[in-house]
N, C-alpha and C positions, 0 to 999 in steps of 0.2 A: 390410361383407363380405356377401356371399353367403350366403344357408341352404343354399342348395344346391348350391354349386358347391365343386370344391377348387379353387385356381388357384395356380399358377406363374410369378411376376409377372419372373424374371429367369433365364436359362443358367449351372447351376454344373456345371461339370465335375465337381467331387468328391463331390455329390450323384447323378449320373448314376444309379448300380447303385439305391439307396434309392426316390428318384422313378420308377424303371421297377414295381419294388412297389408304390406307392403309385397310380400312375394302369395299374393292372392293368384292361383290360374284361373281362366275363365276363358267363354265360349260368347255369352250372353243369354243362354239356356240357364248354365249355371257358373256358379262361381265359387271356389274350394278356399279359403284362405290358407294362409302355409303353415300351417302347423303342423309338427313333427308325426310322423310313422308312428313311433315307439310310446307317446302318448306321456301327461306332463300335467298333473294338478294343477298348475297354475294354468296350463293353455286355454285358449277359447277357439278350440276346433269347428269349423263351420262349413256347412254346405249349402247355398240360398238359391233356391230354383227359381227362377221367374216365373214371377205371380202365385205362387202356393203362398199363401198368406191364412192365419187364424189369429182367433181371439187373443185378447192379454189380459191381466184383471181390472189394471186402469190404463184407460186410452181403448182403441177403438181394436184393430187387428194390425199382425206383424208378419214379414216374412218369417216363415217359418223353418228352425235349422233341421235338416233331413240326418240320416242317421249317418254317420262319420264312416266315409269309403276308406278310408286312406290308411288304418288301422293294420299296422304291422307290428307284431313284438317278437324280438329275436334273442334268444338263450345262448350264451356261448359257455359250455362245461358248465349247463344249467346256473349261470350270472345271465343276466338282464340285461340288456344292451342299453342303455340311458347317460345323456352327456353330465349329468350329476353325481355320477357315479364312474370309478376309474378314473382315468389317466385320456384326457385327448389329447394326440401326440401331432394333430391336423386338422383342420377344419378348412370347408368351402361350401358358400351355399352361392348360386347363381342362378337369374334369371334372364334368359334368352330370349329376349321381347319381340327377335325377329323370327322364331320358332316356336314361342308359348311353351316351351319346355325350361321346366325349374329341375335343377340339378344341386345335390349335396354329395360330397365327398367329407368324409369323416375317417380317418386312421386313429382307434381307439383299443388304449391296454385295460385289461377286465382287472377289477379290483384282483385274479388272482396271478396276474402276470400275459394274458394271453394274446398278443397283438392281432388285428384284424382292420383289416381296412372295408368301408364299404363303399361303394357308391349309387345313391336311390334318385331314380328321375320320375319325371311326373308330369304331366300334360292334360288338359283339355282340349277335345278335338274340336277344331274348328271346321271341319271337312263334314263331321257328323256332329251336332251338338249333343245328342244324347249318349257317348262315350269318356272314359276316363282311362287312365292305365298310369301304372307303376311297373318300374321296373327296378329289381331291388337285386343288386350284385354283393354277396359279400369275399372276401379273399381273406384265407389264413394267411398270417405273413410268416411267424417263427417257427409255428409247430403243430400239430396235425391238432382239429379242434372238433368236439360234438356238436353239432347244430340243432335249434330247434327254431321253425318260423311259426306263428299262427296270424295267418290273414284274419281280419274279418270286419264283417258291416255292423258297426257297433249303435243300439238304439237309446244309449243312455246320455246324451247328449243334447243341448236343448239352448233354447238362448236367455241367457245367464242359469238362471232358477228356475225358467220356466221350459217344461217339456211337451214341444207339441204333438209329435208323433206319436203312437202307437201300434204295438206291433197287432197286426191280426191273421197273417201265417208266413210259414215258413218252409220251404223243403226243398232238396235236390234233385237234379237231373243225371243219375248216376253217380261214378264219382268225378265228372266235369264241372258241373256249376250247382251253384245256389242261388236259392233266391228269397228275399223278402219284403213281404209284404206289407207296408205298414197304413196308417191313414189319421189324419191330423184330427184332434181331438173336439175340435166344436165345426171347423167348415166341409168337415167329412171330404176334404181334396184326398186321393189313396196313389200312393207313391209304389212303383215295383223297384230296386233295386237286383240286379244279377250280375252274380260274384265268379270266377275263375282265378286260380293261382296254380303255376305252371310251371314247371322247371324240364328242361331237356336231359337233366341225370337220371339216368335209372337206380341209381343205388340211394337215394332218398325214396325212402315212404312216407305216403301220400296219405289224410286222410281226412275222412268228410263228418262234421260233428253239428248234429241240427240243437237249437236255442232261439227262444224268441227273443232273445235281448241281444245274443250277438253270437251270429252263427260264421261259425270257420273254418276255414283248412288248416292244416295241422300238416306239417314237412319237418321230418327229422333224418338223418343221415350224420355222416362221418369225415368232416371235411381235409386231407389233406394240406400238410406245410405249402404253398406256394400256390395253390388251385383257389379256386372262383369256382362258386354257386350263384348262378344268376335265375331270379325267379321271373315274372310278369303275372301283375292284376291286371286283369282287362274288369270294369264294372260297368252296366248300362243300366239308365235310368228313364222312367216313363213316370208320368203322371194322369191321371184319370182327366184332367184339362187337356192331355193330347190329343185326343178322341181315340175310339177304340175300345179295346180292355186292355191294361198297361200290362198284367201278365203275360199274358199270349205275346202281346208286342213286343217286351222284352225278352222274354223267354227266347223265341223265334229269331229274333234280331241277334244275340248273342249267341247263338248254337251257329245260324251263320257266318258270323267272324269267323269262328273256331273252323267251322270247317275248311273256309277260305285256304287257312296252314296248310291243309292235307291235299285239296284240290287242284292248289296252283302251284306257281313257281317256286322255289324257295324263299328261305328268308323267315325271318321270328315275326309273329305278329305283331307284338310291339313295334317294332322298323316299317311293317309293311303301312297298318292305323299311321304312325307319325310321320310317313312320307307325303300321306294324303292332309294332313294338318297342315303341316308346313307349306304345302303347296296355295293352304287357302289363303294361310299368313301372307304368302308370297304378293299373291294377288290385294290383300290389303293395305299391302304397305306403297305397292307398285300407285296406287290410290290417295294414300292417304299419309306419306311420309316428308318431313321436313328436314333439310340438308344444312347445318349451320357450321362452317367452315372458321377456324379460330376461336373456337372455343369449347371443348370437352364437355365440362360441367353441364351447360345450356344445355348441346347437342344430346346428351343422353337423358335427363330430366325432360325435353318437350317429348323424345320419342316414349318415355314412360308413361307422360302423359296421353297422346294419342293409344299408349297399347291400353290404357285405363280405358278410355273411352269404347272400345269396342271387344274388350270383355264384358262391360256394362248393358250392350245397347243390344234387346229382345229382338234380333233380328228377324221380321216375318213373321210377327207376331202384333197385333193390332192392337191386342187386350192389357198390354202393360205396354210400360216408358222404361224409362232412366232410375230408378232413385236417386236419393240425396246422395248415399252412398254405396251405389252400385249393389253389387252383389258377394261386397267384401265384408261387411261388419253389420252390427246390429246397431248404430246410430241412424235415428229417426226411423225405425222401426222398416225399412224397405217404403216408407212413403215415398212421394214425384210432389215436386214445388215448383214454382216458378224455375229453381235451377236448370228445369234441363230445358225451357226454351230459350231463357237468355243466353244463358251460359254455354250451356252445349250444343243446343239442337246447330247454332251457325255452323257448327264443323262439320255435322252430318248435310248440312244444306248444298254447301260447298264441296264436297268431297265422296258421298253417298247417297245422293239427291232420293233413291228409294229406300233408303233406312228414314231420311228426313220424314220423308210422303206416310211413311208408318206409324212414325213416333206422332205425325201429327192426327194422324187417322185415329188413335187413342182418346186424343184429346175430342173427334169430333164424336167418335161413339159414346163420351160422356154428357155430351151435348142434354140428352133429359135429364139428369141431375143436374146439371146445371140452372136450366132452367126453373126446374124443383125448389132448388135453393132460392133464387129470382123469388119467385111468389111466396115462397114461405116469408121472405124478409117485405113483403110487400114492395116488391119491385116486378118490373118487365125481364123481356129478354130473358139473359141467362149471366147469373154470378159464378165461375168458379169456385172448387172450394179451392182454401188455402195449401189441403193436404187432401192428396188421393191415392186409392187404390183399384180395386177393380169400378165399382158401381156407380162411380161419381157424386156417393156423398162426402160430404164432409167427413175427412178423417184425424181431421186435428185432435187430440184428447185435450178433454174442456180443462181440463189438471194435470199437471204433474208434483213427482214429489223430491223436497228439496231432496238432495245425495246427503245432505251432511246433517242437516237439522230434524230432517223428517215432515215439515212444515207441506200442505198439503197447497203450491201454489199455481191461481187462475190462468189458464191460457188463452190471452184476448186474440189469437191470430185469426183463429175462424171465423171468429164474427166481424174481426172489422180493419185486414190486412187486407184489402182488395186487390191491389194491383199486377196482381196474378192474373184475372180478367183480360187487361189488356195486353199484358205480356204475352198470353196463348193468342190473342189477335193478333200482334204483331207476329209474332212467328208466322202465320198461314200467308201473313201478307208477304214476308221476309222472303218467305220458302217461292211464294209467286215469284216475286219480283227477281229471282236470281236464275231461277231454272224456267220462268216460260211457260210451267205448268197448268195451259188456262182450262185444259178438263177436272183437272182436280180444285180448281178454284171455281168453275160454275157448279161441280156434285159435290163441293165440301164447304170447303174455304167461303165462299162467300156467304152461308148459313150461319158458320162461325161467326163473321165479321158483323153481320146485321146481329145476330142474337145478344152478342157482347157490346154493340152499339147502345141496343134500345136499354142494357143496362143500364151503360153510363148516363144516357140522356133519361130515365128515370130516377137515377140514386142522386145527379144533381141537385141542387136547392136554390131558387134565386130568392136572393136578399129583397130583402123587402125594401129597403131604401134607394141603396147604388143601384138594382134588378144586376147585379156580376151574379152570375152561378157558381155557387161552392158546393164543393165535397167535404162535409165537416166529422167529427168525432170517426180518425180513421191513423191508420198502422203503417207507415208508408217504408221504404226500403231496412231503412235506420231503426230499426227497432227496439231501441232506448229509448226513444219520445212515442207514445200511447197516447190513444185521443186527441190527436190533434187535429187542426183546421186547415184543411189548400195544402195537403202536404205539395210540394213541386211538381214531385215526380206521379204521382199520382191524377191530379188536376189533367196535368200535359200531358200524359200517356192517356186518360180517359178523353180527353178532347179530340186527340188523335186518333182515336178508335173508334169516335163518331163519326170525323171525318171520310177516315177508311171506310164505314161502312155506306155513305153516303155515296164516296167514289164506287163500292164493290158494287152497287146498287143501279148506280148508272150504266158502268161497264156489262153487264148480266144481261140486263134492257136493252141494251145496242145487240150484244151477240148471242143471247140465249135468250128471246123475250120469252116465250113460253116458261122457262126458270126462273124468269126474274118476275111474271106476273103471278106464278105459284106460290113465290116465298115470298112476297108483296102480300099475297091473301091470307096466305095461314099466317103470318106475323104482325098479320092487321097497320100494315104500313101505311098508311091514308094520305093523305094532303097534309091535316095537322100535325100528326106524326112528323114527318119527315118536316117541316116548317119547325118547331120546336127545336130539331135534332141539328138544325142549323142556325138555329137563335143561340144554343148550350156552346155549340162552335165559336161563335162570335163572340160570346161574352165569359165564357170562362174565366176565372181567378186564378191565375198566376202571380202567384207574389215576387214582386220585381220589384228594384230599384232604378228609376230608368239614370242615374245620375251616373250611377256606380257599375253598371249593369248588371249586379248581383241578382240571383234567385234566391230569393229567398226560404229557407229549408220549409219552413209552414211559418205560419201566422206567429209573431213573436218570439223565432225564435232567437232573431238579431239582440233581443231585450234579458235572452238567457245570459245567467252570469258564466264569463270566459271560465274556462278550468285551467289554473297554473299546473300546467302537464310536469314543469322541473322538479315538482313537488313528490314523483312517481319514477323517477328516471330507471329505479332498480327494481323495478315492479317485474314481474313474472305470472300474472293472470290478465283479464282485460278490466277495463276500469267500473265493470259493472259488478265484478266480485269484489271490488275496493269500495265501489262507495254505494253501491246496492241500488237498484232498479227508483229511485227517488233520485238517489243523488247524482246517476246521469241526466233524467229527465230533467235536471231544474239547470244543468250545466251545455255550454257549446261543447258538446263532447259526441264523436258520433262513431258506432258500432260499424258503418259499412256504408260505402258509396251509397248516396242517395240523386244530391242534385248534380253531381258528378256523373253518376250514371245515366241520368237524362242526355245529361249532354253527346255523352257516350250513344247512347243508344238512337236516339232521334240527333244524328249528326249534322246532318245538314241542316238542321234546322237554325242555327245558331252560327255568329260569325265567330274568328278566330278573337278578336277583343273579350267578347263575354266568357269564351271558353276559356282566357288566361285570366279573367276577374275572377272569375267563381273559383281555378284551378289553387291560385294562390291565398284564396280564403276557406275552401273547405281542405284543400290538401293535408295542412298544418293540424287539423282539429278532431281528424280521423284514424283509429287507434288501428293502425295499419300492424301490429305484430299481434292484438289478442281479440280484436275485433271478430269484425267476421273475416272469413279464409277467403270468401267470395271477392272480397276488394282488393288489391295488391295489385294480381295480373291484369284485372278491366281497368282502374287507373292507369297502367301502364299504356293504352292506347291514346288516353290524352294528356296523357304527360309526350309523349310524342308527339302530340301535335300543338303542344305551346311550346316544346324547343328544353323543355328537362330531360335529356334522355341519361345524366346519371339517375336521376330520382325513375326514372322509368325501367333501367335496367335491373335498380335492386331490387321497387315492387317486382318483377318480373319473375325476381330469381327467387323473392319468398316463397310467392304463388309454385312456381316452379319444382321448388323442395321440402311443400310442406309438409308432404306424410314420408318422403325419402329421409329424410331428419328429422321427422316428427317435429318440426318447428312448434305447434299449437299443443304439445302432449296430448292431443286426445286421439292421435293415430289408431291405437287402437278400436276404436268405435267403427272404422272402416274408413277407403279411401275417401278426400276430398273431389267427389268429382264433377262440381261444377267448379272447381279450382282447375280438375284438368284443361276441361273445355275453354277457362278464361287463360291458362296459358295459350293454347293452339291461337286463341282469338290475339290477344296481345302479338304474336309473331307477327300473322298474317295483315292485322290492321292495324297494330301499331308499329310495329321497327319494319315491316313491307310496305304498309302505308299502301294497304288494298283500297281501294275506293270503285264503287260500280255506279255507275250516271247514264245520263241518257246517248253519252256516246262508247260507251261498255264497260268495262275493265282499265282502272290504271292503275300505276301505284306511285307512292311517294316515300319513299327510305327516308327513316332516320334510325339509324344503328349505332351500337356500342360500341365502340373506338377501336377493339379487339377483334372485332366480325371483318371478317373477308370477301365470305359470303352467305349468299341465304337463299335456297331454293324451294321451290313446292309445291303444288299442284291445284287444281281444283277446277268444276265443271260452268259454265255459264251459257245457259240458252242452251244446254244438253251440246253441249261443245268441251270438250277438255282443252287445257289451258295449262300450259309450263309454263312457271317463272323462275327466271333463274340470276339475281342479281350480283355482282362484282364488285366491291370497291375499287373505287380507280386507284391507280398506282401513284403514289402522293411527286 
């Protein structure tokens, strides 16, 4: 196999929706999933720009899908070129992860005998994000054929049922390009698309047909036994968030390209655009790639995953993150969760320290909503919401509805999954602590830290008896138990976040005092303040066993009845479609690393003993195949470090191949990409066994029996740093 390639060696219909997730191009601008040229009722064609987001009818607002570039339909002897139809006598679909160029080769007989092979490539520029292009080659094989192509930007398209665009003009620049205009239906965002389709034969005519719903070129000609028609879309796309007016901008921008052809040296535009893409790949991968020696499989699922991560990541862009699922699918609507600091952001910390410094700069420009939220709930400080997009309110929708019953049900995450709070704390400390960054921690980060501090040490409660401080009726990682008390991971992340802030507060006063007496005043930090804040520190509730050294998940959970899992062996959903949002809660049954990822995350905090107690009591009790997607690859770092590295390597490989084999079926809905991020994360800290301390970088390997080697890169203290590990020779 390929390290670099994903390939598609045969046409399955029922794979269709999965496969268009899975060979998604992107930029970080935008993101195209792969659905077919030629166009396919059952597909779900999509184009998700970063940050164009509008309303939905229940829940709050969505990325919104832009009118479909990619739209080629091609007549042979007036038949319709479609794999449903005819004879395919070949198929190849490949994506090129070290180029971003997705390639299909297709050799197919027309229902009336007429052989024709094609081959259609496609790209997003990485050099320019706001470019696209196709290049669409067909060949007669047996005997001379009529052609007919019509390109065009199609505005009937929308995500699922619902359509946000709208066209509001349309026209051409001659007969070279088009362009249209459209603009989203409630948040008035106005999109320009500009269209070219180009062929170097003079004996095809060309022709230009204006439509508000899907304006196109039109090429028909006469094709030759044995010849090749090769056409090129070049598309550019602007949004009214660029700044500017995105007409002129596009317009202008695309008439450029074009002339480029004429101006300079030879060579097709397509070649000339994809030299300079390639070159950006080049330099990203030169950054951010992983070398894993004896073993295929691995080797080319992490580099999928790395290429997932940064078609996802809004590059130089402050006002959007990550989503849940990138920029491939309409799952969780284009919202950003705690996923992309746990999960992801370490890989941008490590390996792109100024994508990190952006993605977090998001989260501080949210900073008044946050706090918004704080005082609404009667608290200090600042709460995140659970789900965000641009404005930093809450974008959880307070409902959703079942899929199958229709049953109209409550979504408690908004109101009371907190630990999202300290998760975006931890990141700014994270992002400090590995890069050195102490300007962007006196004019960001330390704001963040105190603001999410005075939460936690507000939402606190001391008990009226014991005086221990709880966090009670709350949502913690595992979200099959609702309303519970001292979740773990909750508790000890918030305790943690005081403390940081208590540290970011001292630090500021030593070397920014002017900084640190400013945000001491506007945050009203006083004597008592910070005396409390270190009382909440000292006596927090962590439910422990000190015998056992168990954590316990929250307050009784030890008392929930076991679930006989044998009972389930041939099960094919997770156990909360079996036994329904009651019947997890009342059971030891858990959706997704909770106190496991404490342990994970706050590593050091804990000895190697407590880490194999809790490893071998929650491991066993968490629905690692239908669960969340999120768990698998972060287990896998402390399954490494209790010494399971079979059990380490399979979570590894789940995580690894969930959307490449649609492991979880719901591939379609878009990539898993805090799945990506927790595979990179599993390499690097669990089978490299990265650790950074106060005398710098080391690592501790424990690897798969099969690994020879394992190499990779990343920055510390604004220092680049090779690692490159051997097994020794037995």
């Amino acid at each position: 196999m390929s390290l670099w390639q994903i390939r598609e060696d045969a046409f399955d219909p029922k794979k269709l929706n999965s496969q268009e997730t899975v060979f998604t191009i992107g930029n970080g601008y935008f993101g195209t999933r792969g659905a077919f040229e030629e166009g396919y009722s059952e597909a779900e064609p999509a184009t998700l720009i970063e940050g164009v987001f509008d309303n939905i009818p229940i829940g709050k607002e969505e990325l919104a899908n832009a009118p479909d570039w990619l739209s080629i339909k091609l007549f042979v002897n007036g038949e319709r070129f479609r794999l449903d139809r005819g004879k395919i006598l070949a198929y190849e679909r490949i994506l090129d992860m070290q180029t971003g160029v997705l390639t299909r080769t297709v050799r197919w007989e027309s229902p009336t005998g007429i052989a024709i092979k094609l081959k259609i490539e496609r790209f997003a520029s990485l050099a320019d994000p706001h470019i696209a292009l196709i290049r669409y080659a067909v060949t007669s094989e047996g005997q001379d054929a009529n052609l007919e192509l019509w390109a065009t930007l199609n505005t009937a398209v929308g995500n699922y049922e619902v359509l946000h665009f709208e066209p509001v003009d349309q026209s051409h620049v001659g007969d070279t390009l088009h362009w249209l205009q459209t603009e989203t239906r409630h948040s008035k965002v106005q999109l320009v698309q500009t269209m070219s389709f180009a062929t170097q034969r003079q004996d095809f005519h060309k022709a230009i047909l204006d439509s508000d719903i899907a304006p196109s070129f039109h090429l028909k000609g006469r094709l030759a036994a044995g010849d090749t028609l090769t056409t090129e879309k070049l598309v550019v796309m602007y949004t009214s968030r660029d700044g500017g007016e995105p007409r002129a901008t596009a317009i202008e921008r695309h008439l450029a390209l074009l002339n480029e052809v004429t101006s300079e040296e030879a060579g097709s535009l397509y070649d000339r655009l994809l030299a300079r893409s390639v070159e950006a790949w080049q330099d990203y991968w030169r950054a951010s790639d992983i070398i894993i020696e004896g073993d295929d499989e691995a080797q080319c699922a992490v580099r999928y995953s790395i290429y997932q991560l940064r078609i996802s990541a809004p590059v130089g862009d402050k006002r959007y993150s990550i989503a849940a699922k990138g920029l491939t699918g309409f799952g969780y609507h284009g919202h950003i969760f705690h996923d992309t600091e746990i999960f992801m952001l370490p890989f941008f910390i490590y390996t792109h320290p100024q994508v990190a410094r952006d993605l977090l700069l998001y989260r501080y420009n949210l900073l008044p909503g946050a706090r918004a939220k704080a005082a609404s709930n009667g608290y200090e400080g600042a709460q995140y919401p659970w789900e965000s997009t641009l404005d930093g309110n809450e974008a959880t929708p307070e409902a959703i509805i079942h899929p199958e019953s229709g049953e109209i049900i409550p979504v408690l995450n908004g109101h009371i999954e907190l630990h999202i709070t300290s998760s975006i704390a931890y990141a700014f400390w994270r992002y400090w602590h590995v890069t050195g960054d102490d300007e962007f921690m006196r004019d960001y980060g330390a704001e963040v830290l105190l603001n999410t501090a005075a939460f936690w040490a507000s939402r606190a409660e001391q008990h009226p008896e014991h005086n221990d401080y709880e966090i009670n009726g709350v949502i913690g990682p595992d979200e099959w138990h609702e309303h519970v008390n001292n979740n773990a991971f909750t508790n000890a992340m918030g305790r943690w976040n005081i403390q940081a802030g208590l540290d970011a507060l001292a630090w500021i006063k030593k070397t920014a005092p002017r900084k640190g007496q400013e945000l001491t005043q506007r945050l009203r930090l006083d004597e008592q303040h910070l005396q409390h804040w270190q009382d909440v520190v000292a006596r927090m509730r962590i439910p422990r066993d000190t015998q056992t050294g168990l954590l316990e998940q929250f307050d009784g959970f030890f008392k929930l009845e076991p679930l006989d899992q044998s009972k389930y062996k041939d099960r094919t959903t997770s156990y909360q479609a079996i036994l329904g949002m009651q019947g997890v809660q009342g059971h030891q049954i858990i959706k997704q690393a909770d106190v496991l990822m404490l342990l994970t995350v706050l590593n050091s905090h804990f000895d190697l003993a407590t880490k194999r107690a809790n490893w071998d009591y929650y491991y066993p009790i968490t629905d690692h195949n239908y669960g969340s997607s999120l768990t698998p690859a972060l287990h896998t770092i402390l399954a490494c470090e209790v010494g399971d590295i079979e059990a380490a390597y399979q979570l590894f490989m789940k995580g690894a191949l969930v959307d490449l084999q649609n492991l979880r079926g719901n591939s379609p809905e878009g990539i898993h990409d805090a799945c990506a991020g927790a595979v990179w994360q599993a390499v690097v800290f669990g089978f490299a066994g990265l650790r950074l301390d106060e005398d710098g970088p080391s690592t501790h390997p424990s690897w798969p029996d099969n690994w020879t080697r394992l190499a990779f890169n990343f920055f510390h203290a604004g220092k680049p740093i090779s690692i490159d590990l051997h097994r020794p020779a037995s």
